[in-house]
C-alpha positions as a Markdown table, in Angstrom:
| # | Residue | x | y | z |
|---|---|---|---|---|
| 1 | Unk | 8.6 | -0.2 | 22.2 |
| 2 | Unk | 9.4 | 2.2 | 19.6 |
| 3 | Unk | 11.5 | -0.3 | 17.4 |
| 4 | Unk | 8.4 | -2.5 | 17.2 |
| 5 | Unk | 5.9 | 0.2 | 16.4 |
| 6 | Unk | 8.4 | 1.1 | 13.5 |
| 7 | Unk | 10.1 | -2.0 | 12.1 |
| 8 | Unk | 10.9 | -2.4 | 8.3 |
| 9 | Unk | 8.4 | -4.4 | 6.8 |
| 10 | Unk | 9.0 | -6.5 | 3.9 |
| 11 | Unk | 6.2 | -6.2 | 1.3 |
| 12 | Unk | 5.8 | -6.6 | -2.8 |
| 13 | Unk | 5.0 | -3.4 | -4.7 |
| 14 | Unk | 3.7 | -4.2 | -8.0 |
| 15 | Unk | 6.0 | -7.4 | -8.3 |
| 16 | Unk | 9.3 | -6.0 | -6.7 |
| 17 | Unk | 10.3 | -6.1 | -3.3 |
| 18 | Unk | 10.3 | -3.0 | -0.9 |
| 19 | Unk | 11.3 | -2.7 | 2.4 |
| 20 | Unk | 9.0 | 0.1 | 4.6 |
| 21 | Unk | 8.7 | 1.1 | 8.2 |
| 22 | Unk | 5.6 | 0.0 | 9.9 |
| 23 | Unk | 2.8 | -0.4 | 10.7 |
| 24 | Unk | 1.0 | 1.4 | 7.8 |
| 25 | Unk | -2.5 | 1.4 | 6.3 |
| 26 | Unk | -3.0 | 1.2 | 2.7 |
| 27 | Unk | -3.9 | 4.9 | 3.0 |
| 28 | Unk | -0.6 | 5.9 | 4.7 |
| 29 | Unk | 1.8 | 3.5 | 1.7 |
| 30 | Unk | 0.0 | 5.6 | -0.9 |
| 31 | Unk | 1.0 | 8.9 | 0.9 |
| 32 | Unk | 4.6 | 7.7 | 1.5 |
| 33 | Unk | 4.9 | 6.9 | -2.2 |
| 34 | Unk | 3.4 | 10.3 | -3.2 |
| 35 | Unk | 0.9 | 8.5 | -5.1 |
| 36 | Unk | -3.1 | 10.0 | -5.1 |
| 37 | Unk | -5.3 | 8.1 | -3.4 |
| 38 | Unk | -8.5 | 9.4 | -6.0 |
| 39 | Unk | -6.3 | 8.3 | -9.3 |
| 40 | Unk | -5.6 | 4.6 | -8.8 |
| 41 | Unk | -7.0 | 0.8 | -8.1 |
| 42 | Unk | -5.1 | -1.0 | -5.2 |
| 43 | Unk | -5.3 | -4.8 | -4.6 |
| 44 | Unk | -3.8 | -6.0 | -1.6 |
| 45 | Unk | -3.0 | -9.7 | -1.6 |
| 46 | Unk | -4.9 | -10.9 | -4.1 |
| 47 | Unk | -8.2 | -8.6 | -3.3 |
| 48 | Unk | -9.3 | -5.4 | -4.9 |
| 49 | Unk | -9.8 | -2.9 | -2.6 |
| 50 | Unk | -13.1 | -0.4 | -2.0 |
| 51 | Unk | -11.0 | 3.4 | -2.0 |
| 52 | Unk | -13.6 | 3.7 | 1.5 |
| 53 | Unk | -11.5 | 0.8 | 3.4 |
| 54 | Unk | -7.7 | 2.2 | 2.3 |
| 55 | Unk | -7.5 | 3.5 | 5.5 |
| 56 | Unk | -8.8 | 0.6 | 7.5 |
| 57 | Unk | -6.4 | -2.2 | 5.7 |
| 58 | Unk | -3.4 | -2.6 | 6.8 |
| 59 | Unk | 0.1 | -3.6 | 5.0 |
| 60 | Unk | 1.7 | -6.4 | 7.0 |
| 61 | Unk | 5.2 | -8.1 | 6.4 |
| 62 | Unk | 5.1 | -9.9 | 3.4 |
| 63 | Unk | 1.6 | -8.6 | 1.9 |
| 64 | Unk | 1.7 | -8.5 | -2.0 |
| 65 | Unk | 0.4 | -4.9 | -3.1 |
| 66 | Unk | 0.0 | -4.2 | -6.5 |
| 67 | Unk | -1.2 | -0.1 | -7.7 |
| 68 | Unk | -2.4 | 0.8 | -11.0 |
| 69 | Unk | -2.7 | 4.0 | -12.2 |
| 70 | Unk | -5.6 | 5.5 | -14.3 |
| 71 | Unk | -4.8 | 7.5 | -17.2 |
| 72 | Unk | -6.7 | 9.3 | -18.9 |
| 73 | Unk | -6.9 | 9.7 | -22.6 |
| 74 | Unk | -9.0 | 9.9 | -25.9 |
């Protein structure tokens, strides 16, 4: 049971491909990658994502995932 609740899943991470253990939510893919949740735009396969449901989607085998970071500037 524990080898199913923490397989590798395959995913693509801004166009490369990434192998993770899962199941994971959005919310818990940012955290893993150290990445802050209130400074980027995430679009899971193909849909842009409200920052309310990152931790309500979750990252399946083969999902496409692509993060973009806001910078700031002037």
């Amino acid at each position: 049971m524990c080898d199913k609740m923490n397989r590798g899943l395959q995913i693509t991470l801004n166009g490369d491909r990434l192998e993770v253990a899962g199941p994971l939510t959005v919310s818990e893919l940012l955290d893993r990658l150290e990445i802050d949740a209130r400074r980027v735009a995430v679009e899971h396969n193909l849909v842009v994502l409200k920052r309310a449901t990152f931790g309500d989607t979750l990252v399946r085998d083969g999902d496409q995932v692509e993060i973009v970071n806001f910078v700031g500037g002037g």
